[in-house]
C-alpha positions as CSV (number, residue, x, y, z in Angstrom):
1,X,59.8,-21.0,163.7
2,X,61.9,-24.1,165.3
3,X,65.0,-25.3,164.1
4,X,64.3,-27.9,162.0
5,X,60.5,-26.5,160.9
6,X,59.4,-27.8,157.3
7,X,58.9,-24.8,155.2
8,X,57.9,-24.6,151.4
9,X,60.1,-24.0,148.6
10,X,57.6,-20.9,147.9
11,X,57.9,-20.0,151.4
12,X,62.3,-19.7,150.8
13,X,61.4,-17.9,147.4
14,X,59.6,-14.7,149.0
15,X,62.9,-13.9,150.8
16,X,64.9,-12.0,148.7
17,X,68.4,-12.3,149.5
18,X,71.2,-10.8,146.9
19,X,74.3,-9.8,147.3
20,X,76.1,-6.5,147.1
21,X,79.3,-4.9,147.9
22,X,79.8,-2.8,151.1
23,X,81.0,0.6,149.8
24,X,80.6,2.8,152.9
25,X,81.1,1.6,156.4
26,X,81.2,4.0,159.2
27,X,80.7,4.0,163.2
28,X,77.3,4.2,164.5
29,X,77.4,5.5,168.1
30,X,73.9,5.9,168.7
31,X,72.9,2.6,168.6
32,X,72.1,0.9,171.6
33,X,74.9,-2.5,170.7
34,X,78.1,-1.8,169.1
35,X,77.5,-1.3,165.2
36,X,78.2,0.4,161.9
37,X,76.2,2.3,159.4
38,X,76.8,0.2,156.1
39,X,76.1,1.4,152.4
40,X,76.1,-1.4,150.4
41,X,75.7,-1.0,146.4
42,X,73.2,-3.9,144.8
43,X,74.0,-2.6,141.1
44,X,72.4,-0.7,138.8
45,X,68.8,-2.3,139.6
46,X,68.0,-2.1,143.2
47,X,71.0,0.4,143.3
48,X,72.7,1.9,146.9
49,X,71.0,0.8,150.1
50,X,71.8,1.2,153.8
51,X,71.9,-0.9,156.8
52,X,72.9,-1.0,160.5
53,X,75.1,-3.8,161.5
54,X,76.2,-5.5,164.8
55,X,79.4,-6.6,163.2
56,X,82.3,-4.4,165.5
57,X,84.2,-7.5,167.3
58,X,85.4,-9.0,163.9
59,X,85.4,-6.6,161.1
60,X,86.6,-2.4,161.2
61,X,84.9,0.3,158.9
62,X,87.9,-0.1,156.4
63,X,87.9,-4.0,156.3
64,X,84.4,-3.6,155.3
65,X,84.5,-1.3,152.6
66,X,85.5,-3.2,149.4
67,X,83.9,-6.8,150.9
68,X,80.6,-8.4,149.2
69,X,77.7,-9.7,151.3
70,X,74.5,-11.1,151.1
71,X,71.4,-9.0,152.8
72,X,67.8,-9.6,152.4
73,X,66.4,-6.6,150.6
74,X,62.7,-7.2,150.9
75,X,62.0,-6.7,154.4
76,X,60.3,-3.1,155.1
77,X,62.6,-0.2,156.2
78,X,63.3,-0.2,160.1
79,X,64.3,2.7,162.0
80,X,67.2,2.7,164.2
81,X,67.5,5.7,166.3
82,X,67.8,7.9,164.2
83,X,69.1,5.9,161.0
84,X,66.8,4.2,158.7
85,X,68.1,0.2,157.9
86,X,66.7,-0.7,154.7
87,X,68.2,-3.9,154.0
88,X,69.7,-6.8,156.8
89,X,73.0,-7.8,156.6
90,X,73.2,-11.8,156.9
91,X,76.1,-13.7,159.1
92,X,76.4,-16.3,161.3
93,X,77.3,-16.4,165.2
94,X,81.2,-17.6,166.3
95,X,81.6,-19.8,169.3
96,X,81.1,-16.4,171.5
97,X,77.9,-15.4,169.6
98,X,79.6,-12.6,167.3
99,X,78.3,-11.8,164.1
100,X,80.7,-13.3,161.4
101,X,79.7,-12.0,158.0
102,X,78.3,-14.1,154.8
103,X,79.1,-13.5,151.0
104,X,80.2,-15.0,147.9
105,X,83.7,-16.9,147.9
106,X,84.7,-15.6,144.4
107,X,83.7,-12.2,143.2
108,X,79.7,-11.9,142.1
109,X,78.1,-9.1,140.1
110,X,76.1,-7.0,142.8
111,X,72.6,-7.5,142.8
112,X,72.4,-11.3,142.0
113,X,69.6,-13.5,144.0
114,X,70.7,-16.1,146.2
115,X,69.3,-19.6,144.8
């Protein structure tokens, strides 16, 4: 899709994005970029799910744990290497490219759909 590409409202409500807080953040070696293996809990719903995330330059494993961000949770399961991503972290690129993290700016009970 281009930037700019007319979409429908229905077309915005079939991606699921929620938010959740990161509880578990550790390196992940094996992947081909830079990244960590996230656990991030969604509440008592949709409950703890994992994720792979190329977000090493500005954030460490123990700034992670404790922050809340918003993932889409409806895409199917990918395998990376060996680690199965089930949900993808959202953030936006800095000047240089690097992923900088997106969440809520005051505290949000986990599992709440973005709107």
């Amino acid at each position: 899709m281009a930037d700019g590409q007319t979409i429908s409202f229905a077309d915005f409500e079939n991606v699921d994005i929620r938010v959740g807080t990161i509880i578990a953040a550790e390196p992940f070696p094996e992947a081909r970029k830079p990244a960590f293996k996230l656990r991030i809990d969604f509440g008592p719903e949709m409950g703890v799910k994992k994720s792979s995330a190329q977000i090493t330059v500005h954030y460490t494993a123990e700034t992670l744990v404790g922050r809340q961000v918003a993932a889409v949770v409806n895409f199917p399961p990918r395998q990376i290497g060996l680690f199965m991503s089930e949900v993808l972290t959202l953030g936006f690129p800095d000047e240089n490219g690097a992923v900088v993290l997106i969440g809520p700016s005051l505290p949000v009970p986990n599992g709440g759909k973005l709107f």
